[in-house]
C-alpha positions in Angstrom: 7.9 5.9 7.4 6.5 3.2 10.3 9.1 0.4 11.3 6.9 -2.5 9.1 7.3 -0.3 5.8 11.4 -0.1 6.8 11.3 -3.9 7.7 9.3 -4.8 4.6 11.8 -2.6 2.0 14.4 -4.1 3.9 13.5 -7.7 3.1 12.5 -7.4 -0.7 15.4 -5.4 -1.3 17.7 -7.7 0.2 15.7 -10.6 -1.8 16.4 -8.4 -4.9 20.2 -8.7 -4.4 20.3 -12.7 -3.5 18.3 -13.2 -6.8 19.8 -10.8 -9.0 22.9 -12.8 -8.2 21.1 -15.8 -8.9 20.1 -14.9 -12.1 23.7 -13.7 -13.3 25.0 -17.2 -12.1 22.2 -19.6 -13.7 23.0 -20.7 -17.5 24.5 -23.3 -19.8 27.8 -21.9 -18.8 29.5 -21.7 -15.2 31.0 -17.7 -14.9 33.2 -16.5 -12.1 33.5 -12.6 -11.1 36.2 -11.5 -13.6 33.8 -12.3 -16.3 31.6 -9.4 -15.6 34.4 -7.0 -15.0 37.4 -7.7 -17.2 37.7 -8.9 -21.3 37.4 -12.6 -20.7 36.8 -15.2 -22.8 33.1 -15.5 -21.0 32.8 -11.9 -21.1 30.1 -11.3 -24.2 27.9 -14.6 -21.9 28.4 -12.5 -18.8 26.9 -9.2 -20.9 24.1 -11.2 -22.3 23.0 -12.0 -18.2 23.1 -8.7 -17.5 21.1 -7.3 -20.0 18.6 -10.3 -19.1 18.8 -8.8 -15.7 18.1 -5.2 -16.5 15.3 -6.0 -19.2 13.9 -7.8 -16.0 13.8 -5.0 -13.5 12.5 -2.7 -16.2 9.9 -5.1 -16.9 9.1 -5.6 -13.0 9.6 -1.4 -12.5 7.1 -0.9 -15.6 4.4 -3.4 -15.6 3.5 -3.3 -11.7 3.2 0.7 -11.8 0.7 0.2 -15.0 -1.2 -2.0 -12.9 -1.2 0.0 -9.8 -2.4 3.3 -11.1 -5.4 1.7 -13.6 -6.9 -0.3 -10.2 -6.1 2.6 -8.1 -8.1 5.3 -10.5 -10.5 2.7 -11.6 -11.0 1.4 -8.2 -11.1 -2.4 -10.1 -9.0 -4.8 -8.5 -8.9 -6.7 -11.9 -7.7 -3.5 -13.7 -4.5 -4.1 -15.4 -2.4 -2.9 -18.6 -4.1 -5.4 -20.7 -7.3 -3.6 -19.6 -7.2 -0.5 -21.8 -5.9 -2.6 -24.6 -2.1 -1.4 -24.4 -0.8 -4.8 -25.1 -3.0 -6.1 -27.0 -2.8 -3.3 -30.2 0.7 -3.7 -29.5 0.7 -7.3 -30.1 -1.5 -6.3 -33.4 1.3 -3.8 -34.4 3.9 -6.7 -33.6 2.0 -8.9 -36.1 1.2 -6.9 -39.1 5.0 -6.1 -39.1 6.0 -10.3 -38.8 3.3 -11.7 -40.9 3.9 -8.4 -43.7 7.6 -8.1 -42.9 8.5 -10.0 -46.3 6.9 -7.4 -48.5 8.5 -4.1 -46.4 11.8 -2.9 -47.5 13.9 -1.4 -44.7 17.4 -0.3 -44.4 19.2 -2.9 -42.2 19.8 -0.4 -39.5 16.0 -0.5 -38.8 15.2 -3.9 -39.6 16.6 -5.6 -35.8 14.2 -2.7 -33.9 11.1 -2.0 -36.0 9.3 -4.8 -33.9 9.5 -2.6 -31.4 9.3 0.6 -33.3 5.7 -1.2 -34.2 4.7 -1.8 -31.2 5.6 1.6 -29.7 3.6 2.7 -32.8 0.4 1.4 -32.2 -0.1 1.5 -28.9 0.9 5.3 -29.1 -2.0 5.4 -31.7 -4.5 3.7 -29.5 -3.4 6.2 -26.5 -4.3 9.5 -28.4 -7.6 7.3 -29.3 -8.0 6.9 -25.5 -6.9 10.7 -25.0 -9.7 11.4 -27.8 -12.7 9.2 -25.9 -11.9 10.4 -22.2 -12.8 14.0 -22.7 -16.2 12.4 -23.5 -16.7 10.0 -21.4 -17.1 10.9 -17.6 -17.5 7.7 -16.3 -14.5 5.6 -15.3 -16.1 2.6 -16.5 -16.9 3.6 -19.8 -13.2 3.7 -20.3 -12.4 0.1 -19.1 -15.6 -1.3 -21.7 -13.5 0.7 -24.4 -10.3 -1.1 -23.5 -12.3 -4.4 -23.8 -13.7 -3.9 -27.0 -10.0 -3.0 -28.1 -8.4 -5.5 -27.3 -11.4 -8.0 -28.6 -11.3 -6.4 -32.0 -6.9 -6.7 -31.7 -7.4 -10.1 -31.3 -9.7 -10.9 -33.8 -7.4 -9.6 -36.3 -4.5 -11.6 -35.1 -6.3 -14.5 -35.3 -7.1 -13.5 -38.9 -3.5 -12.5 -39.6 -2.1 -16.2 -38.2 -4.7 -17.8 -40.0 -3.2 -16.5 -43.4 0.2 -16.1 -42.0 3.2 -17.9 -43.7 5.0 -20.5 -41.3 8.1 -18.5 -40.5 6.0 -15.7 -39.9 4.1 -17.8 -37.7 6.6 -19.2 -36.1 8.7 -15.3 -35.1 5.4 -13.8 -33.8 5.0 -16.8 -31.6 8.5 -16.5 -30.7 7.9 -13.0 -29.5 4.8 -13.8 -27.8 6.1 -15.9 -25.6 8.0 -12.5 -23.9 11.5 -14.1 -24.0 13.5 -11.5 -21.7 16.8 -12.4 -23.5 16.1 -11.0 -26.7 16.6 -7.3 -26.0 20.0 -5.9 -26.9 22.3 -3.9 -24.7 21.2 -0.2 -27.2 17.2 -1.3 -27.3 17.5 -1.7 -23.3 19.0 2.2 -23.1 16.1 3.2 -25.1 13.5 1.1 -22.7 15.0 2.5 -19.5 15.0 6.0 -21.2 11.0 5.3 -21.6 10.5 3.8 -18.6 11.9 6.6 -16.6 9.6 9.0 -18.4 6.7 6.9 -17.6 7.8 6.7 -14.1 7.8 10.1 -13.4 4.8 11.0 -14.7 3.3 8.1 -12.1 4.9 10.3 -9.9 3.1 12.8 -10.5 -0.1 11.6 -10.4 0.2 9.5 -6.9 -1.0 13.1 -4.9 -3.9 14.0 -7.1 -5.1 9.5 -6.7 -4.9 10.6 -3.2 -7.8 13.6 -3.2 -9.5 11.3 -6.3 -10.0 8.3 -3.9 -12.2 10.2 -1.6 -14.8 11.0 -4.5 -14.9 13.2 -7.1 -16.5 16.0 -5.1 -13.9 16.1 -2.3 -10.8 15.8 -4.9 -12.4 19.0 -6.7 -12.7 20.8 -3.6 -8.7 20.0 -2.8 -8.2 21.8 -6.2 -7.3 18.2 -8.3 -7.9 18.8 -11.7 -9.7 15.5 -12.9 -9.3 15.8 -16.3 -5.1 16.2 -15.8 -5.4 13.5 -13.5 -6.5 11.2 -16.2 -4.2 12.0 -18.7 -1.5 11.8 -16.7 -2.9 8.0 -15.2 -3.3 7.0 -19.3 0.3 8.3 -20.3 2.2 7.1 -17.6 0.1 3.6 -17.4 0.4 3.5 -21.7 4.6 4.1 -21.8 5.1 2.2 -19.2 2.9 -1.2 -20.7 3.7 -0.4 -24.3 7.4 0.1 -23.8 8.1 -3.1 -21.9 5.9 -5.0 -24.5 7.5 -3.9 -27.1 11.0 -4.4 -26.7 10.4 -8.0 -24.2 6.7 -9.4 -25.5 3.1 -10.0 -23.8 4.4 -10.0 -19.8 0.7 -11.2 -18.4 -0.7 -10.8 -15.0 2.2 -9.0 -13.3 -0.2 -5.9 -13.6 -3.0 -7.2 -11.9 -1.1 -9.7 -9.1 1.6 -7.8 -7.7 -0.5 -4.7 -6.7 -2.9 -7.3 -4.9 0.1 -8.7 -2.8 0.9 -5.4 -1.9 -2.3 -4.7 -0.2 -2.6 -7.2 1.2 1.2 -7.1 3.3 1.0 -3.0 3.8 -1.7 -0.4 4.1 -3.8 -0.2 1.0 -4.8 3.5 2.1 -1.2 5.0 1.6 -0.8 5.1 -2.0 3.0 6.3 -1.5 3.8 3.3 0.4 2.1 1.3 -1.9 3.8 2.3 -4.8 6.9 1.9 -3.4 6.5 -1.9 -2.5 5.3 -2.2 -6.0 8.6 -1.0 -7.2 10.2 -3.4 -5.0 7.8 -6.1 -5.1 7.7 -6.2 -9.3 11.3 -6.1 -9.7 11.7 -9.3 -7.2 8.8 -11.6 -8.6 10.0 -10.9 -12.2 13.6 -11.5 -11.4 12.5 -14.8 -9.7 10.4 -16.1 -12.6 13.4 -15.4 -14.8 14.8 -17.8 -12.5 12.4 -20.3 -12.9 12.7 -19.5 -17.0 16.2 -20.3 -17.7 15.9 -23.8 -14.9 12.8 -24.7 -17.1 13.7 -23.4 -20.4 9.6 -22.1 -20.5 8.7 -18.5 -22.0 8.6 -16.2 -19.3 5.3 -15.1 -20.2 4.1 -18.8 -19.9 5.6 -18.8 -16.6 3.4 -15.2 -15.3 0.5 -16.8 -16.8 0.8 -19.9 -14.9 1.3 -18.2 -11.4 -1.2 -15.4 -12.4 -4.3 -17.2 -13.0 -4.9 -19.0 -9.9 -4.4 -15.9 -7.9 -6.7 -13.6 -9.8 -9.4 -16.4 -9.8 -8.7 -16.6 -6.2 -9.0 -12.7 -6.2 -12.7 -13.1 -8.0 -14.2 -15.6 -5.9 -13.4 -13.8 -2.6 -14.8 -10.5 -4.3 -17.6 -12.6 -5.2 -18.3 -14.1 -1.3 -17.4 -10.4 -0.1 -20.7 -9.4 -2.1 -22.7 -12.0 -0.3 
């Protein structure tokens, strides 16, 4: 590892700490250090922050990783989890179960997780439907015009589901929407990191067959990368990793697309290792800060990515655009 790569994991690791810390101090209630460590009368507030804190840096270890392997096999700076229709079908999922809820009996056990039993649910469905379609469709492209079309038809359905939808089940599936990080509970976040981990390895595994693939086709073959594994793996790992965190914390927009950008443009592009790496780092620090900025403003965290996210990927568009001319 070169001195900038040390000095740059350095920095946003050292930011990671100072804002972790931030975020285990910010709230309606002032906590001091035996709160988080002994049986205090503040201790079940402290637990609640630090489950906020670890849904966070799942979310930031997750959704940056989706993003990084879609534009890094697609070669689309705009590729993102949303792009193969991950979140959306399991925003679908999310709402069938809300607006239908009333009519499902469940034992109680079930009835706090199935939202993200749902979600898990469909967009498992929808990857064994993109397993299906890649072993016939060579071109990378096609793939990304597939996701589209998904998610179109997704949300045409919600809109038809809200349209008919009862006000309370209205209300819960905006609620979840919105991707409130405090709502996961201390056994759904064992489950998340269990999936997340399991995604993360099989990124893992595909970062050294990306490296043959991004020289062509032609050149990976001759390396001995098997193409088709290679894009199983890349819709797997990309799939779990989006699905999972939408599930159990809501829609978390943009991250996916931004936060690789940033890291091309700070570090090498051409050393997919590195790259990943300081997308580990990078997502983990920009989520943890805007659930800084989400309990100061009291906004959805998901309002929050959406607002920093869309000026940068227009940005991102328009100097793709002048690039062409």
């Amino acid at each position: 590892m070169d001195r900038k790569f040390k000095i740059l994991c350095g920095a946003i690791s050292l930011a990671i700490i100072t804002v972790s810390a931030i975020n285990l101090n910010i709230g309606f209630s002032d906590l001091n250090f035996r709160d988080f460590f002994t049986d205090t009368a503040n201790s079940q507030i402290a637990g609640l922050r630090i489950n906020r804190v670890v849904a966070v840096v799942l979310a930031g270890l997750a959704i940056p990783t989706s993003g990084f392997l879609l534009q890094e096999y697609f070669q689309n700076p705009l590729a993102g989890p949303s792009v193969l229709g991950i979140t959306s079908v399991a925003s679908l999922s999310v709402a069938f179960y809300l607006f239908f809820s009333q009519y499902i009996i469940l034992p109680e056990i079930l009835q706090d997780s199935f939202i993200s039993v749902s979600a898990i649910g469909g967009s498992l469905v929808l990857m064994l439907l993109l397993l299906a379609f890649s072993r016939r469709l060579s071109d990378r492209s096609s793939i990304i015009i597939f996701g589209f079309l998904v998610s179109a038809l997704a949300g045409a359905v919600v809109s038809v589901l809200q349209f008919y939808a009862e006000s309370q089940s209205l209300k819960n599936y905006v609620l979840w929407s919105f991707g409130a990080n405090n709502q996961a509970s201390g056994r759904q976040l064992w489950i998340l990191g269990i999936i997340v981990l399991g995604g993360l390895f099989a990124a893992f595994k595909s970062i050294k067959p990306l490296l043959g693939s991004a020289l062509g086709s032609a050149y990976a073959q001759s390396l001995g990368v098997d193409l088709n594994r290679l894009k199983l793996l890349i819709i797997i790992s990309s799939s779990v990793l989006a699905a999972s965190v939408t599930a159990f914390l809501g829609p978390i927009l943009f991250v996916g697309i931004v936060v690789p950008h940033f890291c091309r443009l700070i570090y090498n592009p051409a050393k997919l290792w590195h790259q990943w790496i300081l997308n580990l780092l990078l997502g983990t620090f920009i989520m943890l800060f805007f659930s800084v900025i989400s309990e100061l403003t009291l906004f959805p965290l998901n309002v929050i990515t959406s607002v920093f996210g869309v000026p940068v990927i227009l940005a991102m568009m328009l100097k793709s655009r002048k690039a062409n001319f």
